[in-house]
KETILUM-521450 format. One record per residue (C-alpha): residue number from 1; residue in one letter; z, y, x. Coordinates in steps of 0.25 Angstrom, whole numbers, plus 2048, in hexadecimal, padded with zeros to 3 digits. Layout:
{num=NUM	residuo=a	up=Z	north=Y	east=X} .
...
***
This chain:
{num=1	residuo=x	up=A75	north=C7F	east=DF7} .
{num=2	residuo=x	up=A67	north=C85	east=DF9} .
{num=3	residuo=x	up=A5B	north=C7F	east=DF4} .
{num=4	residuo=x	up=A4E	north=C7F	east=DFA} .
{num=5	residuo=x	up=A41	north=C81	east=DF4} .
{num=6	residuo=x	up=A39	north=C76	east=DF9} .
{num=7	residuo=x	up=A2D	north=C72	east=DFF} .
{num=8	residuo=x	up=A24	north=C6B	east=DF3} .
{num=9	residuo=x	up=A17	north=C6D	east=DFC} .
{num=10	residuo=x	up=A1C	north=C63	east=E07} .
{num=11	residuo=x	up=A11	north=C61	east=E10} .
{num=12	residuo=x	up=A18	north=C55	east=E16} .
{num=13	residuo=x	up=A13	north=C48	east=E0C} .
{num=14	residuo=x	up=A18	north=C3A	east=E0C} .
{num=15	residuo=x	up=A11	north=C31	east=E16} .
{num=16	residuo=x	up=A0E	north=C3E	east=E21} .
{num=17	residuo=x	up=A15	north=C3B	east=E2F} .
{num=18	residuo=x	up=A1F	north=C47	east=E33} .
{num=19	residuo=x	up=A27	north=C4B	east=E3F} .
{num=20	residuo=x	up=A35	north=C4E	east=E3B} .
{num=21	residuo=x	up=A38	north=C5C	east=E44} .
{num=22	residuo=x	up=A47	north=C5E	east=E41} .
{num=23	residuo=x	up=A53	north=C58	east=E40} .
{num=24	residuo=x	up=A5A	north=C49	east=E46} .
{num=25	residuo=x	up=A4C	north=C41	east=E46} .
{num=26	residuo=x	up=A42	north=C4F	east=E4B} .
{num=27	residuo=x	up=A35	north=C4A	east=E51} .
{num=28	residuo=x	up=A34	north=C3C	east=E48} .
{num=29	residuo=x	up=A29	north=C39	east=E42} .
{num=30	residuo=x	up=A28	north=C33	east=E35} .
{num=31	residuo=x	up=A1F	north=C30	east=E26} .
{num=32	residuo=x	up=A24	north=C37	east=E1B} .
{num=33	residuo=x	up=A28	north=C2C	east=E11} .
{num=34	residuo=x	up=A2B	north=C36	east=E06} .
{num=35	residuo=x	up=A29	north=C43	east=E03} .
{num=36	residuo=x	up=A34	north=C4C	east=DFA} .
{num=37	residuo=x	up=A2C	north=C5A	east=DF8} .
{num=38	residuo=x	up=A37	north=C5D	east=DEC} .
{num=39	residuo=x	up=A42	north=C5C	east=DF8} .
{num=40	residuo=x	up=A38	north=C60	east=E03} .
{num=41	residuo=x	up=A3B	north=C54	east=E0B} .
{num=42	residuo=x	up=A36	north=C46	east=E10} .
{num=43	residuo=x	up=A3A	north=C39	east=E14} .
{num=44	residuo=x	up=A35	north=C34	east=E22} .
{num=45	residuo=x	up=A34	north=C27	east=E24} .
{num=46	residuo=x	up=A3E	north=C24	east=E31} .
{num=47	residuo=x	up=A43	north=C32	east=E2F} .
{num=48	residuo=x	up=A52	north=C39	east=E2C} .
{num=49	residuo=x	up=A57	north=C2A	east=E29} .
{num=50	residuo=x	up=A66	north=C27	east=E22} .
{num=51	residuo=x	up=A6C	north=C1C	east=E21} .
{num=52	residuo=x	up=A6E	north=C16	east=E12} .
{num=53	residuo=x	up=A7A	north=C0F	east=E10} .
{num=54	residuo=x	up=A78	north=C05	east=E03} .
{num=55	residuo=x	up=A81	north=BFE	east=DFB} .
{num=56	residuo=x	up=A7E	north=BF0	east=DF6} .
{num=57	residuo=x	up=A79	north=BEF	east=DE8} .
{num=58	residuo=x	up=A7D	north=BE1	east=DE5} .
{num=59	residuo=x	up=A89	north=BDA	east=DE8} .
{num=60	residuo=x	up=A86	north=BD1	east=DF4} .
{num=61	residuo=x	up=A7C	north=BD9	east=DFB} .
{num=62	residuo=x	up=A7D	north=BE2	east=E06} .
{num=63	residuo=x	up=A7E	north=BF1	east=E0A} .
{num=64	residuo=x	up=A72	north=BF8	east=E13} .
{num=65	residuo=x	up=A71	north=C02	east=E1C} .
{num=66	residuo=x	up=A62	north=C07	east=E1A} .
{num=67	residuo=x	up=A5A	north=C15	east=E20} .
{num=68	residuo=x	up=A55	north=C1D	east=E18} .
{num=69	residuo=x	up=A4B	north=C28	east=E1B} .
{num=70	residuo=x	up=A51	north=C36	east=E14} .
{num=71	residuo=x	up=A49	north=C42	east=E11} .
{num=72	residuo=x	up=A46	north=C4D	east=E1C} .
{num=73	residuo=x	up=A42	north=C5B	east=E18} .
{num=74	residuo=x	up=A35	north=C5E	east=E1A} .
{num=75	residuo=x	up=A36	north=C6B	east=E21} .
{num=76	residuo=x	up=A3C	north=C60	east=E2D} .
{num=77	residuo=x	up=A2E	north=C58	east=E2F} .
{num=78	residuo=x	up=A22	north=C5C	east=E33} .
{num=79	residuo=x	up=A14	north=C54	east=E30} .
{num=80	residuo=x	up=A0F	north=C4C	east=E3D} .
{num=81	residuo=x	up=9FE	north=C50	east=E40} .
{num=82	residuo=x	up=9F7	north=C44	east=E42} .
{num=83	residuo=x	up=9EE	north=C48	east=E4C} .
{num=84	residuo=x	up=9FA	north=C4C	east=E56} .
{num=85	residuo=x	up=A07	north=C47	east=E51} .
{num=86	residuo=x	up=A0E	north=C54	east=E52} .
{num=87	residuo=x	up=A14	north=C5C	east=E46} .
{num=88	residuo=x	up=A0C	north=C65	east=E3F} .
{num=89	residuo=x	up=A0D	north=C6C	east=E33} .
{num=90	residuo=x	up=A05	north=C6A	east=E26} .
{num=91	residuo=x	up=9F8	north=C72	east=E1F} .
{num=92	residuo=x	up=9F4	north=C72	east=E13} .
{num=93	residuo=x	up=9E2	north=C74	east=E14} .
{num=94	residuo=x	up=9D7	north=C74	east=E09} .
{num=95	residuo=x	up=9CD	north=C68	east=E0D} .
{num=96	residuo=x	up=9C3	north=C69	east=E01} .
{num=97	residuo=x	up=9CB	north=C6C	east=DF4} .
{num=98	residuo=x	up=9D6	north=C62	east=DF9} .
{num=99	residuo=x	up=9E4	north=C67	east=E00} .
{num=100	residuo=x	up=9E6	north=C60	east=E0E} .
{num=101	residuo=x	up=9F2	north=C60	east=E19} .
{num=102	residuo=x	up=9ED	north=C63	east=E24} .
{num=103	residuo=x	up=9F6	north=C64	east=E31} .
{num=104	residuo=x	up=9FA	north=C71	east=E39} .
{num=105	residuo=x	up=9F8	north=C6B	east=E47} .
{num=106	residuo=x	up=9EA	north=C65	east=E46} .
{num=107	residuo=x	up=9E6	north=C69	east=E39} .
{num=108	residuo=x	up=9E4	north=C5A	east=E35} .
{num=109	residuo=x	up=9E3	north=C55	east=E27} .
{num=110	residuo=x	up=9F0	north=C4C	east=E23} .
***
């Protein structure tokens, strides 16, 4: 098996909406609900869903089916620009003696 080196820098944050760009759900849009920059992915919130089968815990009671959103690498989405609510691609520029993301497309602060 071959391990990656991943992405700790992730430029993608919890709460920031993404477009996913590949795979079975490609143009949703989405809030990331968790970041993993260790695994170099995220969970999306109606994103990449699986069905979870689970047992009862006590007698008596029943089994559910619930969805659950699993992770997606992070190399598959791409932060949505505010100002026109297309993909764009993440900078990083100095605004005073503070780092700020700003976006490719407008240049917009995030």
């Amino acid at each position: 098996m071959i391990r990656y080196a991943h992405n700790k820098n992730m430029k993608i944050r919890k709460d920031d909406n993404v477009m996913v760009l590949t795979g079975k759900d490609r143009g949703k849009m989405g809030k990331v609900t968790r970041a993993l920059p260790s695994e170099g992915k995220v969970v999306v919130a109606g994103v990449n869903v699986r069905k979870i089968h689970k047992r009862p815990s006590r007698s008596g009671q029943k089994g559910q089916i619930i969805d659950q959103a699993s992770p997606i690498d992070v190399s598959n989405v791409s932060l949505v620009d505010p100002k026109t609510n297309k993909p764009t691609r993440v900078g990083v520029k100095m605004s005073g003696d503070k780092k700020v993301r700003v976006t490719k497309r407008s240049g917009e602060e995030i």
